[in-house]
C-alpha positions as CSV (number, residue, x, y, z in Angstrom):
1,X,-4.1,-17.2,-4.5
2,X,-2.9,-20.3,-5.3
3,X,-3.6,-19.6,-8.9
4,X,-2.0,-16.7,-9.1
5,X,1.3,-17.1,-7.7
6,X,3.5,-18.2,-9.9
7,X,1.9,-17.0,-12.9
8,X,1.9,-13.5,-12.2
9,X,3.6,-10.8,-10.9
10,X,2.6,-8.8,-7.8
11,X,2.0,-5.2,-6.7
12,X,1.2,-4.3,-3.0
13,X,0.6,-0.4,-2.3
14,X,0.1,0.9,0.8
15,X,-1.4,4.3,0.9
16,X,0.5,5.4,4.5
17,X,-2.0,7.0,6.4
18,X,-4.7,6.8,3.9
19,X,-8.1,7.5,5.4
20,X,-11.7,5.3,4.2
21,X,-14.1,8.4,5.2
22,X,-11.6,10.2,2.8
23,X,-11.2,7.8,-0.2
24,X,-14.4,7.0,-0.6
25,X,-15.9,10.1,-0.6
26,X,-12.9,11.2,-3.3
27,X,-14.1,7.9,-5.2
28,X,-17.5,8.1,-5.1
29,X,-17.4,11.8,-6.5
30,X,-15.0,11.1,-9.3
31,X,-12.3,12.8,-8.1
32,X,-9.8,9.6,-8.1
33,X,-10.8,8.3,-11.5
34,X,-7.9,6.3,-11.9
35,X,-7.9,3.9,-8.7
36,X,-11.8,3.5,-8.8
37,X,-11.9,2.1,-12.7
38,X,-9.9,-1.1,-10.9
39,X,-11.9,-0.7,-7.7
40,X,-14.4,-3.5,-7.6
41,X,-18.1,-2.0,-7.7
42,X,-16.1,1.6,-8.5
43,X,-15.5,1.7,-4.4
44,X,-13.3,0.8,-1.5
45,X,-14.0,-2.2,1.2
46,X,-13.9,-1.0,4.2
47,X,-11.6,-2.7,6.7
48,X,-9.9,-2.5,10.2
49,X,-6.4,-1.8,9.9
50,X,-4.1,-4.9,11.8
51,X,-2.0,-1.7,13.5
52,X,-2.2,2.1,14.2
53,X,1.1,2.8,12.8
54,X,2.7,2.3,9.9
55,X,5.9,0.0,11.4
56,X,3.9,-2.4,13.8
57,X,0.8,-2.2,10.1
58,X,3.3,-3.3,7.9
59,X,5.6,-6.3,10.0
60,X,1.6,-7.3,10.1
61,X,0.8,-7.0,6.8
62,X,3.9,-8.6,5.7
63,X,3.1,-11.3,7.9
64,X,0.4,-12.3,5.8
65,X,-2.4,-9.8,8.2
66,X,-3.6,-7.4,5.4
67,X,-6.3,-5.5,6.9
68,X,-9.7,-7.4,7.8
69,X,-12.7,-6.8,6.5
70,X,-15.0,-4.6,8.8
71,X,-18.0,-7.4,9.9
72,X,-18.3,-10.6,11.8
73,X,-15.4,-13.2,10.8
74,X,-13.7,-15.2,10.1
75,X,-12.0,-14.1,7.2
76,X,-9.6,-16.4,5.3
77,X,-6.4,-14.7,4.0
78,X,-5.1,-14.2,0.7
79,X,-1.7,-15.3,2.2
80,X,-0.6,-17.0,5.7
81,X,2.7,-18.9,6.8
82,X,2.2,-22.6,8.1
83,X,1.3,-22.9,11.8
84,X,-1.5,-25.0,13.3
85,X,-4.6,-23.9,14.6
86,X,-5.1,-21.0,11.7
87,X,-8.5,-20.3,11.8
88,X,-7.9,-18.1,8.6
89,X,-6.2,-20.0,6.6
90,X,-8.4,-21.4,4.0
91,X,-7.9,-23.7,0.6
92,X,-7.1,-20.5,-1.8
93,X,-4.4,-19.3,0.7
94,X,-1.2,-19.3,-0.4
95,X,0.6,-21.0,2.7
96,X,4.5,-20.2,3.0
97,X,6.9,-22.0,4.9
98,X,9.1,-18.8,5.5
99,X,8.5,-15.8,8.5
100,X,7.0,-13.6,6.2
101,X,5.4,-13.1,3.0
102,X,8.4,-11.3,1.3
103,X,10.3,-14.3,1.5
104,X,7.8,-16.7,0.9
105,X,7.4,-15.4,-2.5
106,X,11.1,-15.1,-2.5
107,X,11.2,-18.5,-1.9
108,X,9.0,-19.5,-5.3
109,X,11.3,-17.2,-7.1
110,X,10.0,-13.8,-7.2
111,X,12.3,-11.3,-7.5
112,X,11.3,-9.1,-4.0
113,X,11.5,-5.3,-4.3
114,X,11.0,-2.1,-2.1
115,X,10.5,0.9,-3.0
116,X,10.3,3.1,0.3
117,X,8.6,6.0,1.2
118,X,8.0,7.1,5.2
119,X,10.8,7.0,7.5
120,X,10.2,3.5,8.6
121,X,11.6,2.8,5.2
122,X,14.7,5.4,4.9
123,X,17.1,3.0,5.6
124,X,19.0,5.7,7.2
125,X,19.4,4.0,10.6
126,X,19.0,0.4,11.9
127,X,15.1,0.7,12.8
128,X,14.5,2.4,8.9
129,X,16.1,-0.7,7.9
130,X,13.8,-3.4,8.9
131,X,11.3,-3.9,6.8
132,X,12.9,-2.8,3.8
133,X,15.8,-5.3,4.5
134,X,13.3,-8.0,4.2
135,X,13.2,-7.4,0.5
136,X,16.5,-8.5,-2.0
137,X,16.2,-5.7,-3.2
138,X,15.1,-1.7,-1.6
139,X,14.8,1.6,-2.5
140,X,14.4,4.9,-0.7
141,X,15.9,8.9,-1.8
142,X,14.7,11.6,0.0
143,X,12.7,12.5,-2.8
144,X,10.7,9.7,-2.1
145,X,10.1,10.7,1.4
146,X,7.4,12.9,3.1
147,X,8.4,16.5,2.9
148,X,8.8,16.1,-1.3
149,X,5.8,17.4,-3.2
150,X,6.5,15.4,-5.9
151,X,7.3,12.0,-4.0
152,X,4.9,9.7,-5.9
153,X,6.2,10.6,-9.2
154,X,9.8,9.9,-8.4
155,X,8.1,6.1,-6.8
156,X,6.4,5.5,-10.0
157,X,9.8,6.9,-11.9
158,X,11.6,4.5,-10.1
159,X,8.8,1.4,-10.6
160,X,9.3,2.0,-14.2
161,X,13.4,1.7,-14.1
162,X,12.8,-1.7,-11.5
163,X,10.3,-3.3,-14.2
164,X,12.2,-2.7,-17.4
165,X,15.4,-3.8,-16.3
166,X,14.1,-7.0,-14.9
167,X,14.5,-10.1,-17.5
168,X,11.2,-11.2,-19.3
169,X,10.2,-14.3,-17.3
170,X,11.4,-13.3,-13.8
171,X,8.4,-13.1,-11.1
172,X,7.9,-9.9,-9.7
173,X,6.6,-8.8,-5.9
174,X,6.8,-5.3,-5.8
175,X,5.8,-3.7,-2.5
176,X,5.5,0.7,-2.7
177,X,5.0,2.4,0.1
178,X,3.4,5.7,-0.5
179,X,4.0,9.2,1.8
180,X,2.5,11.5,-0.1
181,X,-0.7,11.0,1.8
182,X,1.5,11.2,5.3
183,X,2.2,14.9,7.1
184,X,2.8,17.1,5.8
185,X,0.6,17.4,3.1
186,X,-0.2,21.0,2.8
187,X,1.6,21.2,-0.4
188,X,-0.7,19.5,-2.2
189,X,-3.5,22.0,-1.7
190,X,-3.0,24.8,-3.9
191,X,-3.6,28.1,-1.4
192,X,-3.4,26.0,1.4
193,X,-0.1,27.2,3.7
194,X,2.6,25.7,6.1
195,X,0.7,28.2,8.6
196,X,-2.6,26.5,8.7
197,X,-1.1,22.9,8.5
198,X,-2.5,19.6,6.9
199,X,-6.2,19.1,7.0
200,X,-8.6,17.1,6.1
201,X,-8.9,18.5,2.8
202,X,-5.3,18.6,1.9
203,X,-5.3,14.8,2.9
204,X,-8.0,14.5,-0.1
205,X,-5.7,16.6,-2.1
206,X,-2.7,14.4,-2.1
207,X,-4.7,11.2,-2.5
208,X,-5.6,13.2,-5.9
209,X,-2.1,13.7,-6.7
210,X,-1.6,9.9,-6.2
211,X,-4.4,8.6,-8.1
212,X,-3.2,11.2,-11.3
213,X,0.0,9.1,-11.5
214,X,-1.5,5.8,-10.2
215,X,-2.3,4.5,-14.2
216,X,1.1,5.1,-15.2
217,X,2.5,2.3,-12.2
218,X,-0.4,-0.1,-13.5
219,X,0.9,0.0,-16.6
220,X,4.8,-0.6,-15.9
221,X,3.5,-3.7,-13.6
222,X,1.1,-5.1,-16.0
223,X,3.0,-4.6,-19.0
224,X,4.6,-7.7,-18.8
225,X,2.5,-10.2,-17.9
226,X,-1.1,-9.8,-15.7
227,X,-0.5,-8.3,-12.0
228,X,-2.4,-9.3,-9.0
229,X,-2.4,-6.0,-7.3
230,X,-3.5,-5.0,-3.8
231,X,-4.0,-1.6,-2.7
232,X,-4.5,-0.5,0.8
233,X,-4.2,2.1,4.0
234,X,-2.5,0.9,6.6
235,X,-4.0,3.2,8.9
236,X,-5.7,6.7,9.3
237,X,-5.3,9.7,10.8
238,X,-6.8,12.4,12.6
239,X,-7.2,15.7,12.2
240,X,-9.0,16.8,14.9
241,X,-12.1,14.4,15.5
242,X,-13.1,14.5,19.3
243,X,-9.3,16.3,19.6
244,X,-7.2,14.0,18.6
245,X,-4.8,14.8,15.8
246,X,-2.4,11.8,14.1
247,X,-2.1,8.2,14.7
248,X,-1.0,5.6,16.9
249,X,-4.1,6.4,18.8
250,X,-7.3,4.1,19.0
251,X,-9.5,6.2,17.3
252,X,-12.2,4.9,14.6
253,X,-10.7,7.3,11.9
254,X,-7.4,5.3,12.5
255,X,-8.5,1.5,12.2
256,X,-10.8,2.2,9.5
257,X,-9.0,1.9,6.1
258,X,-9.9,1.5,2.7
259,X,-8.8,-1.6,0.5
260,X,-8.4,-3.2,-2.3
261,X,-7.5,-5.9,-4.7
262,X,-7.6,-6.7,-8.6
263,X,-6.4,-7.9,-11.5
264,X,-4.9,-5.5,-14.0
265,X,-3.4,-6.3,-17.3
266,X,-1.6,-4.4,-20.6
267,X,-5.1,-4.0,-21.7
268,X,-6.6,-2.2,-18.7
């Protein structure tokens, strides 16, 4: 990581509440061509998520804790503040001297942006306002938010407005937090009704919406320079399995989540 920050920008994308089962069964039958063309070997690595729930996921993640890959360890991490006694902290780490990752980039001169999506990110209250305060600058509307059929389009929309107004050799972090995989997601089933509720197969439904727009927020972060993008769940859901229905539950279907990351540049 050490050769890439500072010399490109980069995109982190949590999928909330994405499920591995789920996306790699959508990848592996073509049916999220967009995401797997960047996904190394065409699929998803499967890893444990660092929490059940998208708040205590992401003050994780941001942490430097992206989810850890699913076998014996250890693992070293992409990025990691300084403390002693890391035992995943390895050469190609980029080590910050800051709380958190979103001001350790800050601190190298990245320009730090949010754009919200669950409630966690709403900044409509003090707790809504945590994690997206950590950024200089954050974005939320409600029709980013979970109950908008159309909530990745209006991200991307508003990706697109962040990128082109930023000047041409300013760094770029640019976190996205994506709900359209997060109840409800009924709506993005066609025939499928508020009645019945959100399924498994509306889950895959939305995660096809997301990947139809996913090329178009490649290209606004890679149009500039090449982006270090990582893409990610961080965490599952349930719908149903051994009767349990949501998250912030210990269930496998929760801690398992797919991830991701790649280069991507103007010219893929």
């Amino acid at each position: 990581m050490n050769d890439i920050v500072g010399g490109h920008d980069i995109l982190f994308v949590t999928l909330d509440t994405l499920r591995y089962d789920v996306a790699q069964e959508l990848a592996a039958a073509g049916r999220t061509p967009h995401l797997a063309r960047h996904l190394p070997g065409g699929a998803w690595e499967r890893r444990h998520a660092p929490g059940s729930f998208t708040y205590a996921s992401h003050q994780a993640m941001f942490a430097g804790f992206l989810p850890t890959p699913a076998a014996p360890g250890p693992h070293p991490r992409l990025f990691a503040a300084r403390f002693a006694g890391s035992e995943t902290t390895a050469n190609g780490t980029f080590v910050y001297d800051t709380p958190d990752l979103v001001s350790g980039l800050a601190s190298v001169g990245y320009r730090t942006v949010c754009i919200g999506g669950v409630g966690f990110f709403n900044k409509q209250g003090p707790l809504g306002s945590v994690l997206p305060g950590m950024f200089q600058e954050s974005h939320w509307r409600p029709e980013f938010g979970v109950t908008s059929s159309t909530s990745f389009e209006a991200q991307v929309d508003c990706a697109e407005r962040v990128v082109a107004e930023l000047p041409e050799d300013q760094r770029l972090f640019l976190f996205m937090n994506v709900s359209a995989l997060h109840q409800p997601n009924w709506f993005h089933l066609p025939g499928a009704g508020r009645e019945a509720g959100d399924t498994r197969a509306t889950h895959a439904a939305a995660l096809e919406y997301v990947d139809r727009h996913m090329g178009r927020l490649l290209a606004a972060v890679a149009g500039r320079r090449p982006c270090f993008a990582v893409v990610c769940s961080d965490h599952g859901t349930a719908y149903g399995e051994d009767g349990y229905s949501g998250h912030r539950i210990g269930h496998d279907v929760v801690w398992t989540v797919p991830y991701a990351h790649f280069l991507v540049d103007g010219d893929r």
